[in-house]
N, C-alpha and C positions, 0 to 999 in steps of 0.2 A: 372607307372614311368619307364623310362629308362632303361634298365639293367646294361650299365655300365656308367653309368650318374655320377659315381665318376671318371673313368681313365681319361688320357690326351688323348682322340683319338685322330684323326688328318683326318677330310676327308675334301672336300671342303672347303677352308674358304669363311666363308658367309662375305664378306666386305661390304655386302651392307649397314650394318647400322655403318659402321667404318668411315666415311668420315667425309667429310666439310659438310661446310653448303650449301645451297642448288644453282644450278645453273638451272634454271629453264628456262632463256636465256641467250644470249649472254652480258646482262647490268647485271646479279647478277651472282654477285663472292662471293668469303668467305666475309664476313662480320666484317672487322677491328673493333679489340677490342679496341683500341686506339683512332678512329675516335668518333668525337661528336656523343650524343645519340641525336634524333629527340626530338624535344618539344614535350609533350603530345597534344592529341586533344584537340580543342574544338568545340563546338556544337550551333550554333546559333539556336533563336527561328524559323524560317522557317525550318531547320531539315536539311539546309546546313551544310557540314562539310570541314572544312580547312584541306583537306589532301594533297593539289599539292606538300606544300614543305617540307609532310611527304613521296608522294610516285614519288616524282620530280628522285632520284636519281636513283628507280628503272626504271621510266618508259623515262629516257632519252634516252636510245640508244632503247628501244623498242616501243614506241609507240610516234614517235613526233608529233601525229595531237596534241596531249594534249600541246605540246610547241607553238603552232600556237595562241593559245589562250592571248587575252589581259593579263596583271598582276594582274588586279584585279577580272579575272575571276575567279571561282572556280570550281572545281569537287565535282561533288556532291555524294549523296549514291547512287542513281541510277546506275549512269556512273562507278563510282568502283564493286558495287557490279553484276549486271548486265551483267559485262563482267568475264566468269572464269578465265581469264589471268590476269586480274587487280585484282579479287578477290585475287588469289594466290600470287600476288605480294605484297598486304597487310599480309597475311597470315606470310610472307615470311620477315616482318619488326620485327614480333612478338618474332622471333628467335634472336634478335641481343642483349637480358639479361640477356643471359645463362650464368651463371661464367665463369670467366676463371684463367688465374694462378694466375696474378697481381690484385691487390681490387682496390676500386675506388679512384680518386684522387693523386692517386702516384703509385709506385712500388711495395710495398711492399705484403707478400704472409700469406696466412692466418697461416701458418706453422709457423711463427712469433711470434704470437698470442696464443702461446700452448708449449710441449714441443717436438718440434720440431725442433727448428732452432731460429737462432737470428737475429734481424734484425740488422744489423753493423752500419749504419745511421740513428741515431733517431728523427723521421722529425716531435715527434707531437706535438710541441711548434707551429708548421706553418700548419699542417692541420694533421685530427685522422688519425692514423694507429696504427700498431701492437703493439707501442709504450705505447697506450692509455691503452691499454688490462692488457697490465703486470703492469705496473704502478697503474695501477685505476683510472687515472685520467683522468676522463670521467661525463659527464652532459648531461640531455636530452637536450640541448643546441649543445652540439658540445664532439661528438662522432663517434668512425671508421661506417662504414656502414648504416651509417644515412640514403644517399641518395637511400638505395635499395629502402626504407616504401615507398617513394612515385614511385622510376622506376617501381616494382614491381607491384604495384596498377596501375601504369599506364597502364602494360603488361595485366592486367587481365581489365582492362577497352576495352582494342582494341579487346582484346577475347569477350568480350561481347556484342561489335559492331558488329563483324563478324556475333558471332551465332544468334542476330538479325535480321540479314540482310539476314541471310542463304536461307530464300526460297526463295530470288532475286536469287543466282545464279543458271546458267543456268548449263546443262548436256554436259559436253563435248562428242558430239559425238564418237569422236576417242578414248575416255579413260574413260569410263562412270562411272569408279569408285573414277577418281577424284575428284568429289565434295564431294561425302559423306568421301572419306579419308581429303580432307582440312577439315571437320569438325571435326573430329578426331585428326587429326593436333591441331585443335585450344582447345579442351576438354584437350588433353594430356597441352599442356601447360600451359595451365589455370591452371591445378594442379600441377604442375611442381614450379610454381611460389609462388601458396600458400604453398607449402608445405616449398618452401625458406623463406616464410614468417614468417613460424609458428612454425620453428624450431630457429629462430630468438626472434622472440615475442609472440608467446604462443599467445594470447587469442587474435581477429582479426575480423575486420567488414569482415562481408559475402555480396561483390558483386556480385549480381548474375546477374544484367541486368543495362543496360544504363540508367543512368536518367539523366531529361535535368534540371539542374540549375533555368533556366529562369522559368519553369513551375512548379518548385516543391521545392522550394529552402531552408523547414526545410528538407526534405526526405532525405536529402543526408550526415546527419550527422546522422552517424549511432553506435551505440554502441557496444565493443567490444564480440564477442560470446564467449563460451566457445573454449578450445582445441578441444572437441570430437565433436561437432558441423560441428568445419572448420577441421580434420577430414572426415566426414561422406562427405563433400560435394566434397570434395577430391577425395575418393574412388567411389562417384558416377560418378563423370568424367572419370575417368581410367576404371571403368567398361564400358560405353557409348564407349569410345576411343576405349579399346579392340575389339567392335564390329564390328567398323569402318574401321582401320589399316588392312594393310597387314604384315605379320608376319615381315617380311622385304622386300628389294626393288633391292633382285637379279633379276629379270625380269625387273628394269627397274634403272639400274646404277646410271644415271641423277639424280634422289632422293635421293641418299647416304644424311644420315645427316638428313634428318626429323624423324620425329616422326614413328612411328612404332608399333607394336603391342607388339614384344618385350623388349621394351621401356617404353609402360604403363606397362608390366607384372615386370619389375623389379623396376621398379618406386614402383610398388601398394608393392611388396615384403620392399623397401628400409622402406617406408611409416607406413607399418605394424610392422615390428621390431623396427622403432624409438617408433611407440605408446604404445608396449609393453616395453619400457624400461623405469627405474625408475623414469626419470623427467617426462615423461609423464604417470606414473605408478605407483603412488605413492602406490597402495595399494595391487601391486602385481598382479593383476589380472590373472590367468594363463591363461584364456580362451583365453586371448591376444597374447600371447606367440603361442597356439597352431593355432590360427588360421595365426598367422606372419609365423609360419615353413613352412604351407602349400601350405601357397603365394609365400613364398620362392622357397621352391620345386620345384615349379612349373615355377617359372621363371628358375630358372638353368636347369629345365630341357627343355624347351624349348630353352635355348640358347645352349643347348648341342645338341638337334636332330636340328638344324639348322645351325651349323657349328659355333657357339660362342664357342670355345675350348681354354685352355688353350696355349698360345703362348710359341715357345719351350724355347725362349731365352730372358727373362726378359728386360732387359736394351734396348733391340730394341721394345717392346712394347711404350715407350715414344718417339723414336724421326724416327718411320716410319709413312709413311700419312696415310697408309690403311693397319690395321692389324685384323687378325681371333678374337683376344682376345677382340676390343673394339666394345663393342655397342652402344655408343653412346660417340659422342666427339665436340668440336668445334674448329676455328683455333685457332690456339696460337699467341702470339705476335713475329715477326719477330726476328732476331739475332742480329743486331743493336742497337747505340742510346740509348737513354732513354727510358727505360721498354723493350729494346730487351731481350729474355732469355738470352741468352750470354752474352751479356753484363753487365747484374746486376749479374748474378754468377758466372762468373770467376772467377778465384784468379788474382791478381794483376798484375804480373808476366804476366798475357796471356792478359795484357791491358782491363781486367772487372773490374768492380767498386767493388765484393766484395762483397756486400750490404747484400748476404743470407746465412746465416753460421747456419748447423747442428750443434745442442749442444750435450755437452758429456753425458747427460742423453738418447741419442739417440743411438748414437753408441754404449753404457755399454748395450741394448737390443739385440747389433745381438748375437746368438749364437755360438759356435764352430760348424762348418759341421761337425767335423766327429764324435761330439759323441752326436750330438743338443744336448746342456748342456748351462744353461747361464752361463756367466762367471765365476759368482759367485761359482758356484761349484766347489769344489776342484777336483772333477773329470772329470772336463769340458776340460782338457787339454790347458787354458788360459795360456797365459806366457806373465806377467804385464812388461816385457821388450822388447817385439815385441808384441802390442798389438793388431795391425791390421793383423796380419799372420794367416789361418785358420779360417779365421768367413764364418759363413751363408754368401755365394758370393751374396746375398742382397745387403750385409754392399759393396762393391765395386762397386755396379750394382748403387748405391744409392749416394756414399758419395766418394767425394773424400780428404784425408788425408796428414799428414805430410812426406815425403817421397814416393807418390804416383807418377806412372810417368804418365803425362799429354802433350799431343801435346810435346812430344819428349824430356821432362826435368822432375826433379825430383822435386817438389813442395816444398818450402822453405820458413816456415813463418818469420821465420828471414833476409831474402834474399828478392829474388825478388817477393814474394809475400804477404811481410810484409803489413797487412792494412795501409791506408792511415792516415793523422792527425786526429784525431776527428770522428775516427771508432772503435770501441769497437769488434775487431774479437773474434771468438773461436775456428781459425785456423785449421778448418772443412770448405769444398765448397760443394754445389751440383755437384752431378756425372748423376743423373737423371735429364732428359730432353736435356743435353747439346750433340751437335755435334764436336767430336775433332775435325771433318773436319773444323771448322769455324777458322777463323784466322779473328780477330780484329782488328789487326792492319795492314792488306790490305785490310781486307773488302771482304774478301770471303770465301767459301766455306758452307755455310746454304741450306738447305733445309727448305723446308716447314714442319713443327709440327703441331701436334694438343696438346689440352688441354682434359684431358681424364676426361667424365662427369662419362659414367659406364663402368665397363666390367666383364670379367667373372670371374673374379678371388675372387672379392668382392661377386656374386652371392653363389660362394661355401661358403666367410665368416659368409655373412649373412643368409644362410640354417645354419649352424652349429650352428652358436650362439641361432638362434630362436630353433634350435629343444633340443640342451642341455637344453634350460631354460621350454620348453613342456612338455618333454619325459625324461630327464636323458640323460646321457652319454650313447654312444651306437656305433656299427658299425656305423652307417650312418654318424653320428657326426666324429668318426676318420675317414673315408674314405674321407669327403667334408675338415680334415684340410690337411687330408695328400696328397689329392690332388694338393695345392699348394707349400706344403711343397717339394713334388717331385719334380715337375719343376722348384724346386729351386735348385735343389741336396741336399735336407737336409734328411736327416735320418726321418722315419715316427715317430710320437709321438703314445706311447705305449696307453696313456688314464691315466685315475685316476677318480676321485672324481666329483662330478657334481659341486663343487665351484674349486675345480684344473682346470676341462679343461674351465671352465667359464673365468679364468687368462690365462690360456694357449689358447682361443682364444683371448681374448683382445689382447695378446703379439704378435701373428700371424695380428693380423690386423695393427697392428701400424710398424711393418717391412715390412708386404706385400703393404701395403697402404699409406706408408711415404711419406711426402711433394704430398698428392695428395685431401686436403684439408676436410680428414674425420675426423682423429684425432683431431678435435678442439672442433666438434658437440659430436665423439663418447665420449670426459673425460664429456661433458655437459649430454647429455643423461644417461649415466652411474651415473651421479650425483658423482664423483670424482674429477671432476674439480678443488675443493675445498683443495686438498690435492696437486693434479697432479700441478696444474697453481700455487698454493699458498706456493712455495718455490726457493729456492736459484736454481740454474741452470750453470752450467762450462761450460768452456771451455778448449783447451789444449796450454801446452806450451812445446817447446824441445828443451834441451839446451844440449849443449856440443856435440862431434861427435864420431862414432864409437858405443862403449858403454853410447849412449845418457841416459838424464833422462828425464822421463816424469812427468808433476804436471800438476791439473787440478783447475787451480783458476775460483773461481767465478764471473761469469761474468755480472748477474744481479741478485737484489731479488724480485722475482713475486708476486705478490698480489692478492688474489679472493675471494669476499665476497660472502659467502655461501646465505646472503640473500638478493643478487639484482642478480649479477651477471651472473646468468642462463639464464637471460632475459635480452634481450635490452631493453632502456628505447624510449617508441614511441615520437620521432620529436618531440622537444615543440614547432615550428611551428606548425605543428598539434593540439595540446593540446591546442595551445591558439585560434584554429578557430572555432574546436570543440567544445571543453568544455562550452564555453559559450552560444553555441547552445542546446548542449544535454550533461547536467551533468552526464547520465549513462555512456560518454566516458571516463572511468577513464586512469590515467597513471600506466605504469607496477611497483607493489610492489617493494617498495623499492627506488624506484627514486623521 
């Protein structure tokens, strides 16, 4: 291990795994989260494949003999896979359903969805979002995140054309380790996918290879596996990946943004501490725990001897393109418009719609800096009359407040920032992600974002967590919190009890990691969900001036059934194309 694999060194920053996505010619750019997603394939019985008007937008500025061709021509597998440039342009389509800030179908942020933030415009009369969550009202019918079960399967279906098709492609002479990394490429994401799968739905057909419809047409209704199963098949990809990848892609800039070895190694760490934890743990298992610490480990300590360090200044980790602390991101949605960042979280006042409000269950978590005490302690040095003065500068890096100065004014929920008719605020905005440079109402000053998938800061959470629940409390465990703790200016936590610092990392992960879409999976995994999502939730109000007063009304009451709710219920589309094929495809308990 490292030796000083807890400090905030600072040497090179390695940004090779910090970028966009991938630019591999002059026709691919970052890949709009906004833009339609490509129809899935399909597969005729001669073993033609309709990919022109899946890999049409790639291969337009790069390869126009393919536009030469009649409309009813096709490309077939030969001609894709055959060539390593058109391989890699397929490769290269497989990246475009990675999360990102906004869910499907609308705006709305999963931070909505948890106790996080509120969503101010309740859209789910008209289509699922965050709305559906808190509410309950939800049906395998018509549900937030429906459409991943089949994008997702789509994603691992194009994975599994690739690694088919893999000893078509040819050796790039000039880069010979190209090809076996695009394999690599397609392994990491293959489990990448599942893993979003099956922290969604628990129990999951295992695709492992392309089958063609026409030749096999009960084969393809397949019954759900266990968790440890999909799983297993998981962790053999990421091992396979591991061997492939380069640790990262400082010798070759142009890559920023694919896959990487670093990438699988915190994947396989994230992977191992969600399977030791109690929804998927139900029996405790410690072996689980120790062998997640070790994965852990190992990824932090590999993103520490390669320049993945802690970033000095929090609040600039969200909204530069290329930073030391991320290892892996995708672009974000522009500042603009409808689902621009800016636009859906500004306060009113700054001409944004409003739409994301931090709840006061949020804010009541940052601590005092100067004595990290939560509030609640009378020794915390809290003063319930200036409530935002003195906290963990998280709480400002994060959240912006009543009285807060913003693009050159002081924030005024009563004033010019008062929500709109038929928005429900909690007169809280996001402070994270946004650009003050941006002005709305001329339409300038953005830069380009990313959406942040991993970085290093969660590597140190996720060692901690796995090795307290191993080993006990220990050095290693206060050195991995207090490492972020310090770059935050926060005073180091002394320790305690193996179920104290087990609360005292939870509380660390939900201020280090806020509106960054972990806190919804970690109260599920945790198996609190049940307590956390299943109550009343504020916001603030502040009346009078000078010697103002503050009250914190309720602003909605949440609901979470301990016995469905963990799990999504699978597409009854699905269910009805299945089921009557192969009755082992059952629907998730509970639905």
């Amino acid at each position: 291990m490292c030796a000083n694999w807890a400090s905030t060194r600072n040497p090179t920053p390695a940004t090779a795994g910090a970028g966009s996505l991938i630019r591999s010619c002059a026709c691919i750019t970052r890949v709009s989260p906004l833009t339609s997603k490509p129809p899935s394939m399909k597969i005729t019985r001669m073993k033609t494949v309709h990919l022109l008007w899946l890999l049409l937008p790639l291969l337009a500025a790069c390869s126009k003999n393919y536009l030469d061709r009649k409309p009813s021509d096709l490309i077939t597998e030969e001609e894709v896979f055959r060539n390593i440039e058109n391989a890699e342009k397929f490769v290269n389509v497989i990246y475009q359903s990675l999360p990102n800030i906004y869910k499907p179908r609308s705006a709305w942020a999963l931070s909505s969805a948890t106790d996080e933030t509120n969503q101010a415009g309740d859209n789910s009369a008209s289509y699922p979002d965050a709305g559906n969550f808190n509410t309950g009202s939800m049906s395998p019918a018509n549900f937030p995140m429906q459409d991943q079960w089949a994008e997702y399967f789509g994603k691992i279906r194009s994975c599994n054309l690739f690694l088919a098709n893999y000893d078509k492609v040819p050796v790039d002479p000039n880069y010979p380790e190209r090809r076996s990394r695009l394999r690599g490429e397609v392994l990491l994401l293959r489990a990448y996918y599942y893993f979003n799968l099956v922290i969604r739905w628990g129990e999951l057909p295992i695709l492992s290879e392309v089958q063609n419809p026409f030749d096999e047409p009960d084969a393809i209704y397949y019954k759900r596996a266990p968790i440890q199963e999909v799983i297993a098949v998981i962790l053999k990809d990421l091992a396979e990946a591991e061997t492939l990848l380069p640790v990262n892609y400082t010798s070759r800039p142009n890559n920023w943004g694919r896959a990487s070895k670093m990438i699988a190694l915190a994947l396989k760490g994230r992977v191992l501490l969600y399977n030791a934890s109690p929804l998927f743990n139900p029996a405790n298992d410690q072996s689980r725990w120790t062998v997640a610490a070790e994965a852990c480990r190992a990824a932090l300590d590999t993103a520490l001897n390669t320049g993945y360090t802690l970033h000095g200044n929090y609040g600039e980790i969200f909204i530069q393109y290329f930073n030391r602390e991320v290892i892996w991101s995708r672009p974000s949605p522009g500042a603009f418009g409808d689902g621009g960042i800016d636009r859906e979280m500004n306060p009113r006042g700054a001409n944004g719609y409003g739409n994301i409000n931090p709840l006061q269950e949020l804010v009541d978590d940052y601590e005092m800096k100067n004595t990290g005490l939560p509030i609640t302690d009378p020794a915390s040095g809290y003063n319930p009359q200036r409530p935002y003065d003195g906290r963990d500068p998280r709480f400002a890096a994060t959240i912006l407040y009543p009285g807060a100065m913003w693009k050159g004014r002081l924030l005024d929920p009563n004033g010019a920032d008062a929500p709109r008719s038929g928005q429900i605020s909690t007169n809280y905005w996001p402070r994270k992600y946004q650009l003050e440079s941006v002005n709305l109402f001329a339409g300038t000053g953005a830069t380009d974002r990313k959406w942040v998938l991993m970085r290093t800061a969660e590597l140190y959470l996720n060692y901690a967590e796995a090795e307290n629940e191993a080993r006990g409390p220990g050095a290693a465990v206060y050195n991995a919190i207090n490492a972020v703790r310090a770059r935050a200016g926060m005073p180091d936590y002394g320790g305690g009890s193996k179920d104290a610092v087990r609360e005292k990392i939870r509380r660390e992960r939900r201020i280090e990691l806020a509106l960054e879409d972990h806190r919804f999976w970690d109260v599920r995994r945790w198996k609190i969900a049940e307590t956390i999502d299943n109550r009343e939730v504020h916001g603030v109000t502040v009346t009078g001036s000078g010697n103002v007063t503050y009250t914190y009304p309720v602003i909605e009451k949440r609901v979470f059934s301990a016995a469905r709710n963990y799990w999504l219920p699978v597409p009854q589309s699905e269910i009805d194309k299945v089921s009557a094929r192969n009755p082992e495809f059952k629907q998730t308990p509970g639905w």
